[in-house]
C-alpha positions as CSV (number, residue, x, y, z in Angstrom):
1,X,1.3,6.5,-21.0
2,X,1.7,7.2,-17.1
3,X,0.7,10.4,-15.7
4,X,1.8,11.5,-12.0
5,X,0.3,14.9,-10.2
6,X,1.6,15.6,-6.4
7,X,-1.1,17.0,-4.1
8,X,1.3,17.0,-1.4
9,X,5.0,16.9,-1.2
10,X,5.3,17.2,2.8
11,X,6.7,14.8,5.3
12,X,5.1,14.9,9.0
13,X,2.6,18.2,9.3
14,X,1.3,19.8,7.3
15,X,2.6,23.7,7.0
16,X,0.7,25.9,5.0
17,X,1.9,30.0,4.7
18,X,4.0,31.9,2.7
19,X,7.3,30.1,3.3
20,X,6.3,27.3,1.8
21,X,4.3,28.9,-1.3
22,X,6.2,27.6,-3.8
23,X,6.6,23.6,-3.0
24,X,3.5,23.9,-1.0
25,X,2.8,22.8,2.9
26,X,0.1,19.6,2.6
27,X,1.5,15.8,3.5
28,X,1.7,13.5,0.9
29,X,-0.2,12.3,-2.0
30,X,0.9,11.7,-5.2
31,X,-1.9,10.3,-7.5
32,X,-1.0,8.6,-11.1
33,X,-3.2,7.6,-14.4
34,X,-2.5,5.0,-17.0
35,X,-4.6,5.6,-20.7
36,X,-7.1,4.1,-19.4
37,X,-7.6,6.7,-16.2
38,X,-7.0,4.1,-13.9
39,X,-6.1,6.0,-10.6
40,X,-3.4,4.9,-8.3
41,X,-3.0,7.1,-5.2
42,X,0.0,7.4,-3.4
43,X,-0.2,7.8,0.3
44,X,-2.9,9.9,1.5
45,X,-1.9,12.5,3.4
46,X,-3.4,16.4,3.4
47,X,-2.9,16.6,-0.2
48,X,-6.0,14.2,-0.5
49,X,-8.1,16.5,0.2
50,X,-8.0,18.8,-2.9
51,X,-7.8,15.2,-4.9
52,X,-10.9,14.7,-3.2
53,X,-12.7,18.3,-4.2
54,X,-11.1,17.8,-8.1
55,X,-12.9,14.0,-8.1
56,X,-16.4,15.1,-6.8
57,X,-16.7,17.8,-9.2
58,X,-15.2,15.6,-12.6
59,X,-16.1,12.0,-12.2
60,X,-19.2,10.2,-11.6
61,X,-18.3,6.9,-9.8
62,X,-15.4,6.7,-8.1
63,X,-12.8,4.1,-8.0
64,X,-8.7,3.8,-6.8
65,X,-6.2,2.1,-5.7
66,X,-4.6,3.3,-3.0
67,X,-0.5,2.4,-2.1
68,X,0.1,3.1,1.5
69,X,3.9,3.6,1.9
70,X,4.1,3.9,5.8
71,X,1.8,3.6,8.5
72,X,2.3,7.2,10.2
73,X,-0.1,10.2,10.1
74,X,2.3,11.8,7.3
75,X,0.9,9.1,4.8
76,X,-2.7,8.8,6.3
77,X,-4.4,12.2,7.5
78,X,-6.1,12.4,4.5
79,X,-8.5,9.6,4.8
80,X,-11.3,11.1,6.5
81,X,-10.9,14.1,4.3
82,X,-11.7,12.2,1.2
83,X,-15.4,13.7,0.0
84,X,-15.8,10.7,-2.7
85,X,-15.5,8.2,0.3
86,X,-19.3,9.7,1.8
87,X,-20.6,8.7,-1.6
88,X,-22.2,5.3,-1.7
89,X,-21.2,3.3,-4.6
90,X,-17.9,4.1,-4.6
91,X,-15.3,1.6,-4.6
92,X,-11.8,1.6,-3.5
93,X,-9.1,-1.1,-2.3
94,X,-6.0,0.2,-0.3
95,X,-3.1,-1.4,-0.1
96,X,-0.5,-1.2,2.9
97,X,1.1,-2.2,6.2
98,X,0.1,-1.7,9.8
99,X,1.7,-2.8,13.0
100,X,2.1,-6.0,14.5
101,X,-0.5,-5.7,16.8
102,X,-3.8,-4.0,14.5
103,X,-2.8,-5.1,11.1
104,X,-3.3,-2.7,8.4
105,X,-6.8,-1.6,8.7
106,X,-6.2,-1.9,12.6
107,X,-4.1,0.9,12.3
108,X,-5.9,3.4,10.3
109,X,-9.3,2.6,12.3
110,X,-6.8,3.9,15.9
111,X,-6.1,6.8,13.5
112,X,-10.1,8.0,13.3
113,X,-10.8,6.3,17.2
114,X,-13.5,9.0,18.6
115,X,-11.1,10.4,21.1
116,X,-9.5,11.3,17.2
117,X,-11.8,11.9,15.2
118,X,-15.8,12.8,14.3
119,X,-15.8,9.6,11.9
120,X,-15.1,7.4,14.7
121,X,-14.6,5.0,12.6
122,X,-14.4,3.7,8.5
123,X,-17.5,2.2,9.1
124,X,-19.0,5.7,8.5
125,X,-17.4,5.6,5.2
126,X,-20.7,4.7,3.0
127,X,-18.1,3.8,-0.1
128,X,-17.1,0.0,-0.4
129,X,-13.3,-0.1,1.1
130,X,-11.1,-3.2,0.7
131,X,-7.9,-3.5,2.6
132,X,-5.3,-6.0,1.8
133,X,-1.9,-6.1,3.0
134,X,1.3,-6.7,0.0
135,X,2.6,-9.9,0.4
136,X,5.2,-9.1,-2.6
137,X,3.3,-10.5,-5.4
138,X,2.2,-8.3,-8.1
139,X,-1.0,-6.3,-8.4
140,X,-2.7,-5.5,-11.7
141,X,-4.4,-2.6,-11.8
142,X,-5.9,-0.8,-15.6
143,X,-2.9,-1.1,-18.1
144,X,0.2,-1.6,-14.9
145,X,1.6,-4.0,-13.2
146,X,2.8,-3.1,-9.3
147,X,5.3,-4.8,-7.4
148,X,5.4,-4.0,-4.0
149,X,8.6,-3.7,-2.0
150,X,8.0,-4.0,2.2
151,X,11.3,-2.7,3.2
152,X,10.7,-3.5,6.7
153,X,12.6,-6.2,8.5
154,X,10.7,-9.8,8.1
155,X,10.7,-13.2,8.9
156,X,13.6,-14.6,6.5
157,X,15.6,-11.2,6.4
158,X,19.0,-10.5,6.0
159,X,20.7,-9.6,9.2
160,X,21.4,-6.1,7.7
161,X,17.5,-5.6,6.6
162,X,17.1,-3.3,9.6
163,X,14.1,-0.2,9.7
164,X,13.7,2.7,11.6
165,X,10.0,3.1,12.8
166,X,7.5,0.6,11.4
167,X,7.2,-0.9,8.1
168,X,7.5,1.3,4.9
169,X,6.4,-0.1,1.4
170,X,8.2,0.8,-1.8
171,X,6.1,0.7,-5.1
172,X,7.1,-0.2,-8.6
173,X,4.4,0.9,-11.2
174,X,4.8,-0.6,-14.8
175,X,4.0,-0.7,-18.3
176,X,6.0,-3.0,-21.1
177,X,7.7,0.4,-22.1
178,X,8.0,2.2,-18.6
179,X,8.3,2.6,-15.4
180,X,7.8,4.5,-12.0
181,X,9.0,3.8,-8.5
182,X,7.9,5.5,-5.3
183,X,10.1,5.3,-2.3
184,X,9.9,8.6,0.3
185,X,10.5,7.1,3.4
186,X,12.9,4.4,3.9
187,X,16.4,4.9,6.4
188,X,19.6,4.8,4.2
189,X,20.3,1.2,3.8
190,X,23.6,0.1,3.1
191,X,24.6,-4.1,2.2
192,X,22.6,-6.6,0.6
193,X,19.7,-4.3,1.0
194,X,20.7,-1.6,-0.4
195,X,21.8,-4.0,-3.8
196,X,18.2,-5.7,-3.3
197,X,17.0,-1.8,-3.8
198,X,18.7,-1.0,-6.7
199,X,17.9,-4.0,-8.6
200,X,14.0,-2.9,-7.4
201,X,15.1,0.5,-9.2
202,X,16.8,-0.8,-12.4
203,X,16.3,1.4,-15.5
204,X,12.9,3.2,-13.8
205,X,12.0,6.7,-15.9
206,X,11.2,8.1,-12.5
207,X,12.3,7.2,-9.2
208,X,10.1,9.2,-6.7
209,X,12.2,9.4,-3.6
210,X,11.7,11.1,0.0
211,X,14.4,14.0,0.3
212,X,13.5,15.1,4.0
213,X,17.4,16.3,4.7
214,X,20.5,16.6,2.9
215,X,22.4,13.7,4.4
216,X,25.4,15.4,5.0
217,X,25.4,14.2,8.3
218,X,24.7,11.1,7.8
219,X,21.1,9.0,8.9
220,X,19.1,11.1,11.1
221,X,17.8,8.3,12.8
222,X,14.1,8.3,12.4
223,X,13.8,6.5,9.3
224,X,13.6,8.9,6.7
225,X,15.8,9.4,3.2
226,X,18.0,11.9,2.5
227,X,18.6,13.6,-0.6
228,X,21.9,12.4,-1.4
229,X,20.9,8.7,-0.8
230,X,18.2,10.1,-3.5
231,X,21.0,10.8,-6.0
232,X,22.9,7.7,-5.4
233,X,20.1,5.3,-6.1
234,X,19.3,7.2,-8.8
235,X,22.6,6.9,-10.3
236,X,23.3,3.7,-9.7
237,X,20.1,1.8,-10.9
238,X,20.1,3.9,-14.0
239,X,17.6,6.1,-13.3
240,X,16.0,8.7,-16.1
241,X,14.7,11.0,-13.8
242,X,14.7,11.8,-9.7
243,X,11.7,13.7,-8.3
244,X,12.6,14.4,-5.1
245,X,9.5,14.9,-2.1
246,X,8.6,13.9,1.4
247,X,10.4,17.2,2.4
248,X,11.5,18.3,6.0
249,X,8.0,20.8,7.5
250,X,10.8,23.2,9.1
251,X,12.3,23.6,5.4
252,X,10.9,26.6,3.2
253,X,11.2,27.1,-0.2
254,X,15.1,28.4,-0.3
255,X,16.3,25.8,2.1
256,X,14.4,23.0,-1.1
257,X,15.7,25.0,-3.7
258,X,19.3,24.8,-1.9
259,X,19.0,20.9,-1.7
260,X,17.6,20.4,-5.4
261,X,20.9,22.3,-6.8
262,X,22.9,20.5,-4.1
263,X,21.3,17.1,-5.6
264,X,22.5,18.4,-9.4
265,X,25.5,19.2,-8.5
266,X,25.8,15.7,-7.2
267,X,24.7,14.2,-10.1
268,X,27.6,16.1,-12.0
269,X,27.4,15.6,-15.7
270,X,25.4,12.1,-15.6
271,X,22.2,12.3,-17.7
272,X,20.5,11.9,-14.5
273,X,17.4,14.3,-14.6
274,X,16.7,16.1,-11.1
275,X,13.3,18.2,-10.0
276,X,12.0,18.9,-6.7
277,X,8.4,18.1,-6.7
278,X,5.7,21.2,-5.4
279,X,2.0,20.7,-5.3
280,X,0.4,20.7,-8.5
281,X,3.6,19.1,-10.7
282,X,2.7,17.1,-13.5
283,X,4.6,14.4,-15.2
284,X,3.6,12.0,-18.3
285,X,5.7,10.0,-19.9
């Protein structure tokens, strides 16, 4: 059994109000459980705060895995948001990638510098924090196996491997009998990388895929999906379900809506099964 809850489905900001009611406005985390409630959270934007509240008021000690798609405030602003991270005892490892030049827990140390932020730095954190930085080998974590996927350009890549604006991460979380990926930032790809992505995909029950415009106009140039790249991928790696997130701040609910029945219509009569994710969706399968 693998259960998935999104505490925030927003790429960028964060944009709380009453346009964005439905699908809600926080950046994102997605958070998922195995029988054994091991916890694997997805990115930590905004959204980790209310994951935060929930875990302070339910569970004793506290301990995650964190899976750091991308290096940008989207996936991060959470961190010193976190209440179970001021509790000493706590443990947590995070996986992900920084830059060149700080490495992965460089990065997210510039992100809470004092000129930033109160914390001034994780050291404040009294929980035990362990960062480590995929290397493509699998992680075992409760009852799943992950496999992560650095889709950035690296030493020995195809000339066509090419990224947009850092190095994003793509996560495969399975169990003998199932399996989930999470990909919401990645530029369209298009050659060997693109086949190298949808053998990564192959036969997933859900494919969790950033949807932050519609693509009809092709790659928007800052490195993020598009909904119709969504379907594709989904279609062609024999997919079970799409849950699209990562969504543009500047669209409201009706612009989603109008990209979630563009995406069916898209998928035609394939078995393909589409939903937009909005804070507070729950998935087991």
């Amino acid at each position: 059994m693998i259960q998935v809850r999104f505490w925030g489905v927003r790429g960028d900001i964060a944009v709380p109000g009453p346009e964005t009611i439905h699908y809600g406005g926080n950046t994102l985390c997605t958070t998922v459980t195995d029988v054994q409630d091991a916890l694997c959270i997805l990115d930590a934007g905004t959204g980790l705060t209310a994951l935060g509240r929930e875990r302070m008021a339910t569970v004793g000690r506290d301990q995650a895995l964190f899976l750091v798609s991308h290096s940008h405030w989207t996936h991060t602003q959470g961190i010193g948001f976190y209440a179970p991270f001021f509790v000493r005892g706590n443990t947590y490892a995070f996986y992900g990638l920084g830059t060149d030049e700080l490495g992965f827990r460089g990065f997210l140390e510039a992100q809470l510098a004092p000129a930033l932020s109160p914390l001034h730095t994780l050291n404040h954190l009294v929980a035990e924090l362990a960062f480590h930085e995929p290397t493509g080998e699998p992680l075992a974590w409760g009852s799943m196996t992950i496999h992560p996927y650095p889709t950035w350009r690296g030493p020995g890549a195809p000339a066509d491997e090419t990224w947009q604006c850092g190095r994003p991460v793509a996560y495969r979380l399975s169990q003998p009998d199932r399996s989930l990926v999470y990909l919401p930032r990645m530029e369209d790809p298009a050659g060997q990388c693109w086949e190298r992505l949808v053998a990564f995909c192959r036969n997933a029950d859900v494919l969790i895929h950033g949807a932050y415009h519609d693509g009809a106009s092709g790659q928007d140039g800052t490195g993020h999906t598009s909904a119709r790249s969504a379907v594709r991928l989904a279609q062609q790696a024999g997919v079970r379900q799409l849950v699209l997130t990562c969504y543009n701040p500047l669209h409201d609910d009706e612009a989603i809506d109008q990209m979630v029945d563009m995406c069916r219509a898209l998928a035609g009569n394939s078995p393909l099964q589409i939903t937009g994710a909005w804070e507070g969706l729950v998935l087991t399968f």
